[in-house]
C-alpha positions as a Python dict, from the first residue, in 0.01 Angstrom:
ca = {
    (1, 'X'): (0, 0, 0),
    (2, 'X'): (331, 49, -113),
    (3, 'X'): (434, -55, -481),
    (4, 'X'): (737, -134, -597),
    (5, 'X'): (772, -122, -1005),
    (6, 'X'): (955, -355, -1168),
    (7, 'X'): (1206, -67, -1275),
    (8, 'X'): (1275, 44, -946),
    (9, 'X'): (1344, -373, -861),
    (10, 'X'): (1589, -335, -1150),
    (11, 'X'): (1750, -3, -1016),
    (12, 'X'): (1822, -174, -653),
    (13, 'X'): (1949, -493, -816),
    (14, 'X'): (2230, -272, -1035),
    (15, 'X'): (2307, -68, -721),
    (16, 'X'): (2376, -403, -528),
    (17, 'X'): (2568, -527, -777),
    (18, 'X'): (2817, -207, -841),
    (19, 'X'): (2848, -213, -412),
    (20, 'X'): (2989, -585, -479),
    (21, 'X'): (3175, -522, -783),
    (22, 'X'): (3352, -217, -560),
    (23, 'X'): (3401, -501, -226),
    (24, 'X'): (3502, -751, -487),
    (25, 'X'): (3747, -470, -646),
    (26, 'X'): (3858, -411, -275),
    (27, 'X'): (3917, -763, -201),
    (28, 'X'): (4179, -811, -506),
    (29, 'X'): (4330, -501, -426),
    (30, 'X'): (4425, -612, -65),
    (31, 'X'): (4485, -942, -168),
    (32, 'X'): (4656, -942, -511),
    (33, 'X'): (4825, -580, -533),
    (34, 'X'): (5089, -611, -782),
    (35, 'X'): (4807, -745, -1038),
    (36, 'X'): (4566, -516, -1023),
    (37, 'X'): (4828, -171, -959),
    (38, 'X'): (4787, -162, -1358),
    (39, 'X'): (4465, -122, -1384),
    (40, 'X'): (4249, 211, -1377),
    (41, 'X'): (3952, 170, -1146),
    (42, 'X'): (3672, 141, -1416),
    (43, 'X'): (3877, -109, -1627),
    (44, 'X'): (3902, -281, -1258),
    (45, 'X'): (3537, -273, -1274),
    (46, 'X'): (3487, -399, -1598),
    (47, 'X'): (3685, -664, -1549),
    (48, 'X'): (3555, -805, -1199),
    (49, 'X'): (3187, -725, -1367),
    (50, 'X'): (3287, -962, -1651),
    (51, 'X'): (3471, -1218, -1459),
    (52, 'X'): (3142, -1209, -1213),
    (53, 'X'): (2912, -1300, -1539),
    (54, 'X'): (3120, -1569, -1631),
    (55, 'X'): (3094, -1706, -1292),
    (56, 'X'): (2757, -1659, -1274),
    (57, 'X'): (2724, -1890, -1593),
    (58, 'X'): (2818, -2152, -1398),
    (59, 'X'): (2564, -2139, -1106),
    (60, 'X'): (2846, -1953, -910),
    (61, 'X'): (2586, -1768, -690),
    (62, 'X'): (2750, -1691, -285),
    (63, 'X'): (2945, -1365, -254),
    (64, 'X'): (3257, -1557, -95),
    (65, 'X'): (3263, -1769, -413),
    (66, 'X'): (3198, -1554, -671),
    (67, 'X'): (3509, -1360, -464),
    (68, 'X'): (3742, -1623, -513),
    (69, 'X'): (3619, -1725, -875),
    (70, 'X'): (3736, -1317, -963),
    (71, 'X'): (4082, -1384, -775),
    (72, 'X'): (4133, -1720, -982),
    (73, 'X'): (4083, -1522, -1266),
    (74, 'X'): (4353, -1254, -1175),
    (75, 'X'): (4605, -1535, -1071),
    (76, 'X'): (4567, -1775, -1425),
    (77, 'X'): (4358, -1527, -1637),
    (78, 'X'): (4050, -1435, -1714),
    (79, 'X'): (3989, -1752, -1949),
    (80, 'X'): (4082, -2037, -1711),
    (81, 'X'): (3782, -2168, -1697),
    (82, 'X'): (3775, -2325, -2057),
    (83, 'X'): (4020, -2525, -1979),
    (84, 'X'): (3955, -2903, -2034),
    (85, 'X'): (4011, -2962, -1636),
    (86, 'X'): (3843, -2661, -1518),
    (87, 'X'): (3562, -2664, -1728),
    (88, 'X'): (3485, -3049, -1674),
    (89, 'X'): (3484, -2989, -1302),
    (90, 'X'): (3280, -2668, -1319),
    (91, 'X'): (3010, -2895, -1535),
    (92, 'X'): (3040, -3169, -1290),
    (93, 'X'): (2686, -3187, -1146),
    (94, 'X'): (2746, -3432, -854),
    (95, 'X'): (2972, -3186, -670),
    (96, 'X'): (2845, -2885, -495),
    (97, 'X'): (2957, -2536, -611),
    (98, 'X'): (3155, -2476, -321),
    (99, 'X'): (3306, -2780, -325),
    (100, 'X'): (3393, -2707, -696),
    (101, 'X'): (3559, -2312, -591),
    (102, 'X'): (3755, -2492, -277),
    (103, 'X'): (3930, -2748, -512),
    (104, 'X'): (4007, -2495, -756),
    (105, 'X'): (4156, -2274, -473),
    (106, 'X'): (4348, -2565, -319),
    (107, 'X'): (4446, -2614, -654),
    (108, 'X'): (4587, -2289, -762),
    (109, 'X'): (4728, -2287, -442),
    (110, 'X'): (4882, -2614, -496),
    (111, 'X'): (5035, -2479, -836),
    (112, 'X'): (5185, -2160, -674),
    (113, 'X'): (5353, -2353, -443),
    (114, 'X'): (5517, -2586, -696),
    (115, 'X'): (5607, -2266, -909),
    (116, 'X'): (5769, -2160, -631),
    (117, 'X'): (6031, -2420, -504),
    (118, 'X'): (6077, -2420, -912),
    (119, 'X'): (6188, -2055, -870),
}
């Protein structure tokens, strides 16, 4: 019989995670390249790492989310979510958490566009 130790459980999970953190990194570097051209890789890293905690924090838990929680955070900063708004919504416990990262994507989309015709 096989055994797995709880240390090697541990070593897997931080291996998974630093593959996502480098898709995640990928992801905002395809999608956002002016933002994140300033950035060395490992303070990339960092960042996405932190940004994926903070998400986490809220119940944030599917990769495409937690994706789109780190791009919200490029567009508006890392802080966002304390926002009034934001946080309110992300405490809201009668919406789902995808329903919670979709209106926060329309909505940053929603304020882009406004910037825009501004501009």
């Amino acid at each position: 019989m096989l055994t797995i130790t709880p240390q090697q459980v541990q070593q897997f999970q931080s291996a998974l995670e630093r593959q996502f953190v480098g898709r995640v990194v990928e992801f905002l570097s395809q999608q956002l390249p002016e933002a994140v051209a300033n950035l060395e890789r490992k303070a990339l890293e960092q960042r996405v790492a932190a940004d994926l905690q903070v998400a986490r924090s809220y119940g944030i838990q599917r990769d495409a989310d937690l994706a789109k929680w780190c791009f919200i955070a490029f567009v508006c900063g890392p802080g966002f979510h304390e926002s009034e708004d934001v946080h309110g919504l992300l405490k809201e416990p009668l919406m789902t958490v995808d329903t919670k990262m979709d209106f926060l994507m329309r909505s940053l989309a929603h304020s882009v566009a406004r910037k825009e015709q501004k501009d």
